[in-house]
C-alpha positions in Angstrom: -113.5 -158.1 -54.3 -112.7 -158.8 -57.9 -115.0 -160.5 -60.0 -114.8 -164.5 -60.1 -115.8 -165.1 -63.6 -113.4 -167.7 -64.8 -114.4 -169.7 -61.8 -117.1 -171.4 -64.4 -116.2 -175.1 -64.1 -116.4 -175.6 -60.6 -116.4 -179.0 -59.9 -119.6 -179.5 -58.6 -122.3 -181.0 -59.9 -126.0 -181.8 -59.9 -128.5 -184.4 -59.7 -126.2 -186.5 -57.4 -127.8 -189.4 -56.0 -126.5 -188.2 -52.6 -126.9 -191.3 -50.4 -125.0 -193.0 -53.4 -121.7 -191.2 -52.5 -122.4 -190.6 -48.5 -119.8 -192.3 -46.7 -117.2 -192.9 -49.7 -113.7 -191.8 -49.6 -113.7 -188.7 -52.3 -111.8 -190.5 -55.2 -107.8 -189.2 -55.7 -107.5 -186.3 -57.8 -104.3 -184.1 -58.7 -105.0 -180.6 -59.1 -103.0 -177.4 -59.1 -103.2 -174.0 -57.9 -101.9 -170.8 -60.2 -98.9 -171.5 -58.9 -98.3 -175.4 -60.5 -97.8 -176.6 -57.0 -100.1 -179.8 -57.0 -102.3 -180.1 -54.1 -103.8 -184.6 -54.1 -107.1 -184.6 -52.8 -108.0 -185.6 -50.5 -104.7 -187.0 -49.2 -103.5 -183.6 -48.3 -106.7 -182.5 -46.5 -106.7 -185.5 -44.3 -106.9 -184.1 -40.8 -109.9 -181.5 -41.5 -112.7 -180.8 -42.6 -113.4 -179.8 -46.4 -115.5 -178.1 -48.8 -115.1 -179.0 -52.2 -116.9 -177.2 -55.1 -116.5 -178.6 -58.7 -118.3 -177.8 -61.7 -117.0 -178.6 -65.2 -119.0 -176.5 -67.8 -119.0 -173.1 -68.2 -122.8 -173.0 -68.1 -122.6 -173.5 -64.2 -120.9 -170.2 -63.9 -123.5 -167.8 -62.8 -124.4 -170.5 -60.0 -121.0 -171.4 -58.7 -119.9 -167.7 -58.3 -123.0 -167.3 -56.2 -121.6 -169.3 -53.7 -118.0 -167.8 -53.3 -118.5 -164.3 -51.4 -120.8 -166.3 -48.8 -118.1 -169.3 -48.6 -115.3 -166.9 -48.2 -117.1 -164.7 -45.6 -118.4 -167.9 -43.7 -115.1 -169.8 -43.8 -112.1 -168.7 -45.1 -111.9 -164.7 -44.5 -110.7 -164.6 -40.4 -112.8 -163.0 -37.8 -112.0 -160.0 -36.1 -112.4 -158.8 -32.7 -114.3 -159.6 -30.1 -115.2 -163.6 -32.3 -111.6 -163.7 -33.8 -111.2 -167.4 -31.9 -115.0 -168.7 -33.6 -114.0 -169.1 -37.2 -113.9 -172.5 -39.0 -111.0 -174.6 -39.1 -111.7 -176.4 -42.3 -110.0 -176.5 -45.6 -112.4 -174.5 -48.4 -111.4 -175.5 -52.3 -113.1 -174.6 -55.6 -111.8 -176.8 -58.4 -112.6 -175.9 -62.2 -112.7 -179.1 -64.1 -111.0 -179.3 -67.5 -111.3 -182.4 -69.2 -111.2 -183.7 -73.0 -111.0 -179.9 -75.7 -111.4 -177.9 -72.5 -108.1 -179.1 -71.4 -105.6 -177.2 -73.0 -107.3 -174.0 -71.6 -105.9 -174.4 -68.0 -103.0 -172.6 -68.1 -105.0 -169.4 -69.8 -107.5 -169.8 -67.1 -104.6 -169.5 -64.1 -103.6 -166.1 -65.9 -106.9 -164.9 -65.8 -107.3 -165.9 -62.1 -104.3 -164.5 -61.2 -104.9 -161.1 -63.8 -108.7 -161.3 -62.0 -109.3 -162.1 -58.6 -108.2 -161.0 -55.5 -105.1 -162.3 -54.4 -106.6 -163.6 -51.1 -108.6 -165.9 -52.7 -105.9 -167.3 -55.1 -105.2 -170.1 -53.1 -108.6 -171.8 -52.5 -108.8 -172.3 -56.5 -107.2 -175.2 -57.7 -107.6 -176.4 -61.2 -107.9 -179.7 -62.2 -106.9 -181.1 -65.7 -107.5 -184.7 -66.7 -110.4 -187.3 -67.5 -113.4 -186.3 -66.2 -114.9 -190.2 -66.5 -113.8 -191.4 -63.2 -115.3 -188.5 -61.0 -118.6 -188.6 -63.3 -119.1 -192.1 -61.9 -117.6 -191.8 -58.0 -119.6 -188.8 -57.5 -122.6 -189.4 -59.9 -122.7 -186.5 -61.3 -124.2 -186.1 -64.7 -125.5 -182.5 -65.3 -123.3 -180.1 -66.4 -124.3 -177.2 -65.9 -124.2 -177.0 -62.4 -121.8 -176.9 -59.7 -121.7 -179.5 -57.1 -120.3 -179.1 -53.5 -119.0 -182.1 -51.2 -118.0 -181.6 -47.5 -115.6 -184.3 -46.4 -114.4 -185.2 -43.2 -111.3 -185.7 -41.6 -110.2 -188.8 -43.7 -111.7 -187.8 -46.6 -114.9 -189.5 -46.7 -118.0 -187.5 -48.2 -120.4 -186.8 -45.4 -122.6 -183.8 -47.3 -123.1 -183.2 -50.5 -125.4 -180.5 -52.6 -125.5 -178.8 -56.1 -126.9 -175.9 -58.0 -126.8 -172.2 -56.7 -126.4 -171.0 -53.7 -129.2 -170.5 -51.3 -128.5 -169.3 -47.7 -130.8 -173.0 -46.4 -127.9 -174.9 -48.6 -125.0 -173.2 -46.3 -126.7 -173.6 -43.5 -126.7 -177.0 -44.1 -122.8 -177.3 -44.6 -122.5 -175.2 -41.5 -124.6 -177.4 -39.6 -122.3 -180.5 -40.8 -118.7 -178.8 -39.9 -120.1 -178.1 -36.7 
């Protein structure tokens, strides 16, 4: 698998006063995936199950891309064999945030994706361009430089959320909520 590297602004984010956004509807965003196509969160989730990860600095970098190889192998890459039937059903998206400077960058950071990682996992980045203010405040997220993950159910309220990198206890966690 290709290096992530670009993947630095995941939309997560840390010190979340998690029983603060437990049980709110995740607040409307528009992003897009390399191909323009705007994907609404989380209207067009609505019906499963979703991991979100955003981060919005490029200092969370190192810590979001230590979550993608075990989110891809846990949810999104299919089973085969004997467990083909046991995967997840649930919708797995990692959103770099660009907001305020940063924002004119997001069309050089879809060419990179696209230039960079492997083609199977194109379509679980979206990229989100716009005021970062109203998500800072729904999700209470304040430090930068770490990515934050939400798990929402099937009508888009939050029901889990966590930050920082990935430890195997942290995806256990999610695992234990989608189940």
């Amino acid at each position: 698998m290709k290096a992530i590297g670009f993947v630095f602004v995941w939309l997560m984010c840390a010190g979340i006063a998690y029983s603060q956004v437990i049980g709110k509807s995740f607040p409307d965003m528009d992003a897009e995936t390399v191909e323009d196509k705007v994907v609404k969160l989380p209207v067009d989730v609505k019906g499963k199950y979703t991991l979100l990860g955003l981060a919005y600095s490029k200092k969370s970098e190192d810590e979001l891309n230590s979550w993608f190889q075990p989110v891809f192998e846990k949810f999104i890459q299919k089973n085969k064999g004997l467990f083909e039937d046991f995967g997840y059903d649930v919708n797995v998206y990692f959103v770099p945030m660009f907001t305020g400077v940063n924002a004119a960058a997001t069309g050089t950071a879809k060419r990179k994706a696209i230039k960079n990682v492997d083609p199977q996992l194109l379509p679980y980045i979206l990229f989100y361009k716009g005021d970062l203010k109203p998500y800072k405040e729904a999700l209470d997220f304040e430090k930068k430089d770490i990515p934050y993950f939400f798990v929402l159910d099937k009508d888009g309220k939050i029901i889990y959320a966590t930050s920082g990198k990935y430890t195997t206890g942290k995806l256990d966690e999610v695992e234990k909520v989608l189940e």
